[in-house]
C-alpha positions in Angstrom: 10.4 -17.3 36.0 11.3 -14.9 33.5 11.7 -16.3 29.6 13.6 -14.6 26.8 12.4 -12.7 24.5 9.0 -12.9 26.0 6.8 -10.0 27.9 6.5 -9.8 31.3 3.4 -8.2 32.8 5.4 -6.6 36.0 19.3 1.4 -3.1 17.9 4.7 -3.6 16.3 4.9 -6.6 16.0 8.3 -8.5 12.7 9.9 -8.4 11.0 12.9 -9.6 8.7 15.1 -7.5 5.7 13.5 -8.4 6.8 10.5 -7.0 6.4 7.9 -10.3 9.7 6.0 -11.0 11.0 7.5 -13.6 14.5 6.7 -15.0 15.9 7.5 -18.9 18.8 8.3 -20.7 19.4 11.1 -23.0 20.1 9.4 -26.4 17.6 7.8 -28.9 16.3 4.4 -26.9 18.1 1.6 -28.1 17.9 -2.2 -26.9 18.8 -1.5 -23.5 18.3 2.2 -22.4 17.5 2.1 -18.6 19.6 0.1 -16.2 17.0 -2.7 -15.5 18.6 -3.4 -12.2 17.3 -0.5 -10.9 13.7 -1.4 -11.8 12.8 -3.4 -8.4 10.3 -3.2 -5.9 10.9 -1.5 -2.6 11.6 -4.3 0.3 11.6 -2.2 3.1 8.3 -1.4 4.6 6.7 1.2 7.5 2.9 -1.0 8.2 0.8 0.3 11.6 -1.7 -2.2 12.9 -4.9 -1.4 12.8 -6.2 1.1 15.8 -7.4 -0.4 19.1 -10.7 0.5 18.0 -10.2 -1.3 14.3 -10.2 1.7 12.2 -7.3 2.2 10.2 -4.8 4.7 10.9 -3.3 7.1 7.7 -1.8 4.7 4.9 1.4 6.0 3.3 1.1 8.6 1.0 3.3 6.8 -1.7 1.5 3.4 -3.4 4.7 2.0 -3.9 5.7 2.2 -0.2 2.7 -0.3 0.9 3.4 -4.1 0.8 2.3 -5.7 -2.3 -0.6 -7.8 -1.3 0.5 -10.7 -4.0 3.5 -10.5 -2.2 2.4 -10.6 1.2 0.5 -14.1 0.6 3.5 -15.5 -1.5 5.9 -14.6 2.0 3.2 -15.9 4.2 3.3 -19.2 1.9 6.7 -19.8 1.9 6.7 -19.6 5.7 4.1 -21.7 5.8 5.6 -23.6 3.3 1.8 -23.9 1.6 0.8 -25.4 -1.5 -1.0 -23.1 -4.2 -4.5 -24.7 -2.7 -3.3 -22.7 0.0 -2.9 -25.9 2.6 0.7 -26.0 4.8 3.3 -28.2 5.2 2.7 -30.2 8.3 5.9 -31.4 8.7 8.5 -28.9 7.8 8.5 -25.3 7.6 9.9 -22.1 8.6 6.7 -21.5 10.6 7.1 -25.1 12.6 10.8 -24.6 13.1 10.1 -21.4 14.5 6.8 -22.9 16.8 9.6 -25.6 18.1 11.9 -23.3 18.8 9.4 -20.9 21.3 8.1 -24.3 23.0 11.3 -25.3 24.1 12.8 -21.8 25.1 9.7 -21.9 27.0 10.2 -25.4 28.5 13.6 -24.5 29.1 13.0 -21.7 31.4 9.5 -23.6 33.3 10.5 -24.8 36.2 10.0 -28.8 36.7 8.3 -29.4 38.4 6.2 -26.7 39.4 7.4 -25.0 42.5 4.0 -25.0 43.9 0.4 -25.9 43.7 -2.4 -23.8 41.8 -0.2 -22.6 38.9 -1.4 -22.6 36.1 -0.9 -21.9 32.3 -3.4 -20.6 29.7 -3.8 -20.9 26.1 -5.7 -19.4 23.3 -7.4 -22.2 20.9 -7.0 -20.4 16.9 -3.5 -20.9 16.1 -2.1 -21.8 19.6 -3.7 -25.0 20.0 -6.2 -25.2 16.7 -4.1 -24.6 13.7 -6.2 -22.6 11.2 -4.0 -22.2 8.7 -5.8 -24.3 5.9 -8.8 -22.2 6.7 -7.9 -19.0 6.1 -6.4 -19.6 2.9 -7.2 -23.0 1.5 -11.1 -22.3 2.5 -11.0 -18.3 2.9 -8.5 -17.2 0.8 -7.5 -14.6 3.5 -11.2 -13.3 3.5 -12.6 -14.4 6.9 -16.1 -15.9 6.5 -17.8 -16.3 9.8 -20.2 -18.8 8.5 -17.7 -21.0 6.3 -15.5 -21.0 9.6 -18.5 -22.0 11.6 -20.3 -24.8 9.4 -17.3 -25.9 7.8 -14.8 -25.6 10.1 -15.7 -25.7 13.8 -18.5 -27.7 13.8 -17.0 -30.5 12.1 -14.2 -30.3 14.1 -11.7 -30.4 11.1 -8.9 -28.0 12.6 -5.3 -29.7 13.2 -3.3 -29.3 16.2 -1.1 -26.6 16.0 2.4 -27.7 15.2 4.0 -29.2 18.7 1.3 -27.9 21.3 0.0 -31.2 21.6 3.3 -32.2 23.2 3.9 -28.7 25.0 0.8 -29.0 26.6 1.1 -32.7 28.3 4.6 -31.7 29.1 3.2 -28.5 31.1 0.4 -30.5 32.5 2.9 -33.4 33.3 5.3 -31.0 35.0 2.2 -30.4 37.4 0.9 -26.6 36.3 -3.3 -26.5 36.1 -4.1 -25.9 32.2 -6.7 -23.6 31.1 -8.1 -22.3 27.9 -9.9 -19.1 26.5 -10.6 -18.8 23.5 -13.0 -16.0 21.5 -15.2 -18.7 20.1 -18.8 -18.4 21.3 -20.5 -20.7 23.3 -22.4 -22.6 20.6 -19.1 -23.6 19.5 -17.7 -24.6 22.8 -18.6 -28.5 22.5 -17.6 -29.0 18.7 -13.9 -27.2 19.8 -13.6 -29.5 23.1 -14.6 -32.3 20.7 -11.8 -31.3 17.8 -8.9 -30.6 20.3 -10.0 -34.1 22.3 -9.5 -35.5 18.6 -6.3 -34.4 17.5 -4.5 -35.6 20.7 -5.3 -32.7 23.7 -7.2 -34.9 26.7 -6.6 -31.8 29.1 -9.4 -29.4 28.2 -13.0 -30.1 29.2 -15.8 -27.9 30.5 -14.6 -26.8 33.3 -11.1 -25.6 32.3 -12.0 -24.4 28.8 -14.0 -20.9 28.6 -15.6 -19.8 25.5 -17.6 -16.5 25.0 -20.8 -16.2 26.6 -23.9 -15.0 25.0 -24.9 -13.9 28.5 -22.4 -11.6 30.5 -21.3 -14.0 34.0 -21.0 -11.5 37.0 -17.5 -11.7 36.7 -16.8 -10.3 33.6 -17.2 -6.1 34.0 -17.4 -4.8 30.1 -17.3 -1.7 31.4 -13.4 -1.1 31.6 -12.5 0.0 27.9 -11.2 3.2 27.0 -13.0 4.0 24.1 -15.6 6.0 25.0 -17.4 4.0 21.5 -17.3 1.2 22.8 -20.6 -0.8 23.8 -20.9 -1.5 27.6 -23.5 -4.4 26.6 -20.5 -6.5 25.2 -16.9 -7.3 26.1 -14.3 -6.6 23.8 -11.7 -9.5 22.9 -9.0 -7.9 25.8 -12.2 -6.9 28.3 -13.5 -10.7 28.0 -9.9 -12.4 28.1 -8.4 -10.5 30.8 -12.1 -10.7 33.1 -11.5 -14.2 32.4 -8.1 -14.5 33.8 -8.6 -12.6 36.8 -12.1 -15.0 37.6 -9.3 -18.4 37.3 -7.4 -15.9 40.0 -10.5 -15.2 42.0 -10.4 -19.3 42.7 -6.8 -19.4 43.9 -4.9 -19.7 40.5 -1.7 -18.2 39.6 -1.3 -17.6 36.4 2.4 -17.7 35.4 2.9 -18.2 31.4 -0.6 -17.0 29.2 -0.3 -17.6 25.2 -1.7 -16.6 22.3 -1.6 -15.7 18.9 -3.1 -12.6 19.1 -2.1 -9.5 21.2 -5.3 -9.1 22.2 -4.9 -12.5 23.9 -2.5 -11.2 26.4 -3.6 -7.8 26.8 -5.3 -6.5 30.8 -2.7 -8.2 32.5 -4.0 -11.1 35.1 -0.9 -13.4 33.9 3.4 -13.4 35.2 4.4 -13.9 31.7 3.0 -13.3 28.4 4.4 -15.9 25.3 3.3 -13.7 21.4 3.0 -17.2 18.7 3.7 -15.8 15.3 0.3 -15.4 13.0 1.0 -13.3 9.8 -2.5 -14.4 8.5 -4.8 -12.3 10.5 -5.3 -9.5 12.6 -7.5 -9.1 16.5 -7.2 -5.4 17.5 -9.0 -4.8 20.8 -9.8 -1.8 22.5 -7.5 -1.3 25.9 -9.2 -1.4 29.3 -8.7 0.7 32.3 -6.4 -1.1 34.8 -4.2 -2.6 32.7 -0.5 -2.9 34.1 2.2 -0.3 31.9 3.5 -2.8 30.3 0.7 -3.4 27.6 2.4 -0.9 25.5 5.0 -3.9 25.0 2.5 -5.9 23.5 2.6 -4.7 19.9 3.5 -6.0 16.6 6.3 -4.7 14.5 5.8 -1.4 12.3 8.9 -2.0 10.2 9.4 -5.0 7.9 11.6 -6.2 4.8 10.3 -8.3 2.4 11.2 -9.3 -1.4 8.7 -9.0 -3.6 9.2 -12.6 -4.6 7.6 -14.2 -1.2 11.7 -15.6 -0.5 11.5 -14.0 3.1 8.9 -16.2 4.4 12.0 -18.9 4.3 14.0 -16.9 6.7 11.6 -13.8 8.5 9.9 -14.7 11.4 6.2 -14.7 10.9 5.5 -11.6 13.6 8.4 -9.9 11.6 6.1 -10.4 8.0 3.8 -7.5 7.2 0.2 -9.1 8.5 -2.2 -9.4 5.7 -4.9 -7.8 8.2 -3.1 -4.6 8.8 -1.6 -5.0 4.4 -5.4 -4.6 3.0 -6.3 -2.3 5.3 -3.8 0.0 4.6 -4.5 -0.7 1.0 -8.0 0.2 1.7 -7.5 3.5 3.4 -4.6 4.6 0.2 -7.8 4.1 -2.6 -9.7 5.4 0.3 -12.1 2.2 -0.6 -15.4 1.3 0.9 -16.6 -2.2 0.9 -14.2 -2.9 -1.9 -15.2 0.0 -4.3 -12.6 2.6 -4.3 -13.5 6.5 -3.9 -13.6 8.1 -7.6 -13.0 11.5 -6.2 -10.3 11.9 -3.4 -8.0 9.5 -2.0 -4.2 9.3 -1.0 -3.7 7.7 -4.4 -5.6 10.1 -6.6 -3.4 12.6 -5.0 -0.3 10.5 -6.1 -1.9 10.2 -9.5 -2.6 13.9 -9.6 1.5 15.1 -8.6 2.5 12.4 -11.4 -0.1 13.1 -14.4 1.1 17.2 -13.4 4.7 16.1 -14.3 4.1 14.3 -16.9 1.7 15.9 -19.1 4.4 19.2 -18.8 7.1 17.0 -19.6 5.9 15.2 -22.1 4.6 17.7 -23.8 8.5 19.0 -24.4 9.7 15.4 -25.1 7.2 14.8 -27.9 7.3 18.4 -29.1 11.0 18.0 -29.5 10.9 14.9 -30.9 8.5 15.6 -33.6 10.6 18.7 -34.7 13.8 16.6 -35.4 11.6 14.0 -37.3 12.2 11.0 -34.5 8.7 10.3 -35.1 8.5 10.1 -31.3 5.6 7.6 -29.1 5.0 7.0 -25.7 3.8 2.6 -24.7 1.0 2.9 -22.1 0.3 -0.6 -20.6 -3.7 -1.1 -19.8 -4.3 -2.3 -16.2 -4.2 0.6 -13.5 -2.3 2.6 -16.1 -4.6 3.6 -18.3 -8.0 1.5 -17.0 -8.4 1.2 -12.9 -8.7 -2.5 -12.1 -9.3 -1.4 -8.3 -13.2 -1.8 -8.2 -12.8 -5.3 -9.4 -9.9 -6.4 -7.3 -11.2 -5.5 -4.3 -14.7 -5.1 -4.8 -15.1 -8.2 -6.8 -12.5 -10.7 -6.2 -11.4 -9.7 -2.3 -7.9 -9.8 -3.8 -7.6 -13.1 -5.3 -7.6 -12.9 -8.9 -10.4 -15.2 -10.7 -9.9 -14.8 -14.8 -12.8 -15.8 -15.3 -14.4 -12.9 -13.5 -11.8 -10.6 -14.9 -12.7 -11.8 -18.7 -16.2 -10.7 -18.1 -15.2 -7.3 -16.7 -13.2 -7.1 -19.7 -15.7 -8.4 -22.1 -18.4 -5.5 -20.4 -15.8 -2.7 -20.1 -17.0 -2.4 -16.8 -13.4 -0.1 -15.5 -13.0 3.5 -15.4 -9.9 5.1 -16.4 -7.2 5.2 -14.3 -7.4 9.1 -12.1 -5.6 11.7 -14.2 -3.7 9.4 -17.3 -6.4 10.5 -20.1 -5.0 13.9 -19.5 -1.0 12.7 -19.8 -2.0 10.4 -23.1 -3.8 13.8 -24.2 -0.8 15.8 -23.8 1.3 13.0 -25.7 -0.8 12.9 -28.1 -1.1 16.8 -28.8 2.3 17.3 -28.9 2.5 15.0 -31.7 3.5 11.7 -30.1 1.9 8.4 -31.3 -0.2 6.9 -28.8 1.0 2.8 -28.3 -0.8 0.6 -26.0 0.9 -2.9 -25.0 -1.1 -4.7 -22.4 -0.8 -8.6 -21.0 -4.3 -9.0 -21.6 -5.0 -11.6 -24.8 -6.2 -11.4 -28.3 -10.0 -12.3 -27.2 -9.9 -9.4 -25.1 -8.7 -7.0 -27.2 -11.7 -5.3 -29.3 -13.4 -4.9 -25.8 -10.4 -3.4 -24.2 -10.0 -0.3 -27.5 -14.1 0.3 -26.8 -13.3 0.3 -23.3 -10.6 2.9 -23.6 -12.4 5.0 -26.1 -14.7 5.9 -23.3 -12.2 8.0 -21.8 -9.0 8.5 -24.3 -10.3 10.9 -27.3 -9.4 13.9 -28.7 -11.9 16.8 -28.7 -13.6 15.5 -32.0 -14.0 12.0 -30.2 -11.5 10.0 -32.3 -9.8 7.8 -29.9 -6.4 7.9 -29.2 -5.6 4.0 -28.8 -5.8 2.8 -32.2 -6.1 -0.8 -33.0 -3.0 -1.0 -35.6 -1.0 0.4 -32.4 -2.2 -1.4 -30.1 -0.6 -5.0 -29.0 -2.5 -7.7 -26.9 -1.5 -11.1 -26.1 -1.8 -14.3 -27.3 -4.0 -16.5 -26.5 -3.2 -20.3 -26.0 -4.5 -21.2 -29.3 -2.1 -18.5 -30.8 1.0 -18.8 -32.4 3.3 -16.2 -30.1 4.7 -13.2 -32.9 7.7 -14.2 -34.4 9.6 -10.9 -32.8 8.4 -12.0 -29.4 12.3 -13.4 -28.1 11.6 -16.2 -25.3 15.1 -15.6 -24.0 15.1 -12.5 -23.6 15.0 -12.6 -19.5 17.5 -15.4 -19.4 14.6 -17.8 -18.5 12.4 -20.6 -20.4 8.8 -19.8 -21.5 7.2 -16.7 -22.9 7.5 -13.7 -20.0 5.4 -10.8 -19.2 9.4 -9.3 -20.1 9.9 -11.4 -23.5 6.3 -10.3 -24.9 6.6 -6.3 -23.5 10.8 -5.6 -24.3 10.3 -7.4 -27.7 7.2 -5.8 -28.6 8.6 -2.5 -27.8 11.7 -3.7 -29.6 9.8 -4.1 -32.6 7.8 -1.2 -32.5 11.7 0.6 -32.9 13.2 -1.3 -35.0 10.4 -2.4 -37.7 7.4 0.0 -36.8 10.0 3.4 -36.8 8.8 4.8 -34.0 11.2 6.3 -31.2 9.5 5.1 -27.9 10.6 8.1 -25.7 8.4 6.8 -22.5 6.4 3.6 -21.0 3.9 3.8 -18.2 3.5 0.8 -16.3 1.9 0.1 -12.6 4.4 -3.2 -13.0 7.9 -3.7 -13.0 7.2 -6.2 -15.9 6.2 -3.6 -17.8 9.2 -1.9 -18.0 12.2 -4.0 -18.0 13.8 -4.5 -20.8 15.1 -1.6 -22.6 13.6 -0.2 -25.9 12.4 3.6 -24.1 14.3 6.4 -23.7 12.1 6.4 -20.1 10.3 4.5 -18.0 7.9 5.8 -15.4 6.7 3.1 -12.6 2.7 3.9 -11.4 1.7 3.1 -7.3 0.1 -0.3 -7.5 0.1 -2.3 -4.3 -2.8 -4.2 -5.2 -1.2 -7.0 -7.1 2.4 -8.5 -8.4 3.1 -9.6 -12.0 7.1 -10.6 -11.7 
């Protein structure tokens, strides 16, 4: 039997050397002074899986070449076609078009009925039979909780059949193949996950046919065949247990001709004809490899090169092996801040050495801008936005809220100043504001927040007599929902209804031009938002993968 597709086991944009964004035109800014179309997010993406051993290998050297994690989830949820609580479609979706699609290629090419007796077919439980979608991110938020899965999830049974299975699986068992599953659940859970796939429609599993992970090692199982020399002989790995397991349902006369799973660790070690990958964007199993295992394990990998908008549109059209896994995203994002348990290192990291190329270009160049401008009596200024341009939000995104912004959380950050500056931008906003260029801050956060925002940056942004540089009548914060929005403040300006990160920053800067008389001749932003909209001779885009602001 051999099935398609499935293993067998036998636009440039300009940029300078310190690799910012930066893009400008030569005359005194007007209303539009950079092409805005060039302002976009990169789509095309280079994402390794995690090591066997579930370190993470080096993350891209360049923040803006790292998925976006805001836009990871927003793909992930439009393949899953999920609601903002994070719970998916259950009848239509890109994901269950492209789950029917696999179970009948694979029903197309399984012989009916089976050609002989003891074959058998084996199946995973998470996301091959169990659908844990609503889990992960309705419950978990894509922060895997071992006790929320286990008391709120497993034990109750409340997991949903994944899309189709429950039909594939009577079909194979009807077509006369033995069913088995093995899932990396442990044993305490193996009754409450018989009793939830009995409940949603699966009558073919019991205790006999179903293995879970043992607390004590069987004499079959030998976790003593990894190659990492780290790895602890006392317990079997995911691939170690899964594959032991196979070759034990051999050992009592079994064929195994299709195994599937979500995870490549499910198939991994061999023990199975053919080898079926389900698509799971949501999480990531690395394993160690084991000794033995047939040549053609180095098949069984994900993708290292994706496209994605930044929008989340590709989840209605990628398939969900071919979407950056949210595992192998944060991690990468991890290593780049060179983060431990969500607190980023303060003194070397791939992105303080980006930060440290672009604050080297920047405070040389514009030193010359403002110098130059000040001499022909432009009365030049340079708009720094606030968040992970001028204060690092990283500690608190990751630390604090695992990547799932919570404004309340964020207020009281604010409130406390708890964030340091962002590495290496007091020295550019010192250099601007030496060479005589008025120092304008323009950030999305509101009204409330702003006297605790100007004490928070006065911490780090003085000159050498400790006046601070960001000063309140320069400095523009939003409004709040009580607020009447400024009358500059042009809700059409981005060709859409409502106020926009765009309307409040272009016409702000706008007015700061035209009414204020200052000639903006740069703008820092980690966001795209930041910077459309014209009003800057410049606009120079900081690495931010840590979250999206369209």
């Amino acid at each position: 039997m051999h099935i398609p597709g499935i293993s067998r086991t036998s636009a440039a944009l300009a940029v300078t050397a310190s690799a910012a964004l930066v893009l400008s035109s030569p005359g005194l800014a007007s209303a539009r002074t950079v092409d805005d179309s060039t302002l976009t997010p990169h789509t095309h993406f280079v994402v390794q899986p995690l090591n066997p051993d579930g370190s993470t290998p080096a993350p891209a050297a360049d923040g803006e070449d790292i998925p976006n994690i805001d836009s990871v989830k927003s793909t992930i949820r439009k393949y899953y076609n999920a609601s903002s609580a994070g719970i998916a479609d259950k009848a239509s979706s890109p994901y269950i078009t492209e789950m029917q699609g696999i179970e009948q290629a694979i029903l197309a090419q399984l012989p009916d009925p089976a050609p002989a007796e003891n074959l058998a077919v084996v199946f995973d439980a998470d996301d091959t039979t169990l659908w844990t979608y609503d889990m992960e991110d309705g419950a978990m938020h894509f922060n895997f909780d071992p006790k929320v899965q286990n008391d709120d999830w497993v034990l109750p049974g409340k997991f949903p059949a994944t899309p189709g299975m429950v039909a594939f699986v009577n079909e194979v068992q009807d077509r006369g193949y033995d069913v088995y599953g093995i899932t990396g659940r442990g044993e305490s859970q193996e009754q409450a996950t018989l009793d939830n796939l009995t409940k949603v429609g699966y009558d073919e599993f019991n205790a006999d046919n179903f293995f879970t992970k043992p607390a004590t090692l069987p004499s079959y199982l030998d976790c003593h065949s990894s190659v990492d020399p780290n790895d602890d002989p006392a317990k079997c790995n995911t691939v170690e247990y899964k594959a032991g397991t196979r070759a034990y349902i051999e050992s009592t006369g079994e064929t195994i001709v299709l195994n599937i799973g979500d995870q490549y660790s499910d198939l991994q070690g061999g023990h199975a004809l053919n080898n079926v990958k389900l698509p799971n964007p949501t999480y990531y199993l690395p394993s160690p490899d084991i000794q033995g295992a047939p040549a053609s394990d180095a098949d069984l990998a994900l993708p290292t090169e994706f496209d994605m908008a930044a929008d989340g549109s590709s989840g209605l059209t990628t398939p969900g092996d071919q979407i950056p896994n949210i595992d192998n995203v944060k991690a990468e994002i991890r290593a780049y801040y060179g983060a431990s348990s969500g607190i980023a290192n303060k003194d070397t990291s791939p992105y303080i050495a980006q930060m440290t190329s672009i604050a080297q270009h920047w405070k040389q160049k514009l030193t010359a801008v403002c110098t130059k401008g000040v001499k022909k009596h432009q009365r030049p200024a340079v708009v720094f936005d606030a968040d992970d341009t001028t204060l690092m939000t990283y500690d608190m995104e990751d630390g604090a809220m695992k990547f799932n912004f919570d404004p309340a959380l964020q207020n009281t950050w604010v409130q406390e100043g708890r964030f340091p500056a962002t590495p290496k931008m007091p020295g550019v906003v010192n250099a601007a504001a030496k060479a005589g260029c008025k120092i304008v801050g323009l950030t999305g956060r509101n009204n409330a927040q702003r006297v605790a925002t100007l004490d928070n940056l006065a911490r780090y942004y003085h000159d050498g007599d400790g006046n601070p540089l960001f000063k309140s009548a320069y400095y523009f914060t939003k409004w709040t929902s009580s607020d009447t929005p400024p009358a500059y403040v042009d809700p059409a300006l981005d060709g859409k209804d409502g106020y926009s990160t765009i309307d409040y920053k272009a016409s702000t800067r706008k007015y700061v031009q035209d009414k204020l008389g200052l000639h903006i001749v740069a703008n820092f932003g980690d966001q795209f938002s930041d910077l459309i909209g014209g009003s800057s001779a410049r606009v120079v885009k900081l690495p931010n993968p840590t979250y999206y602001l369209p």
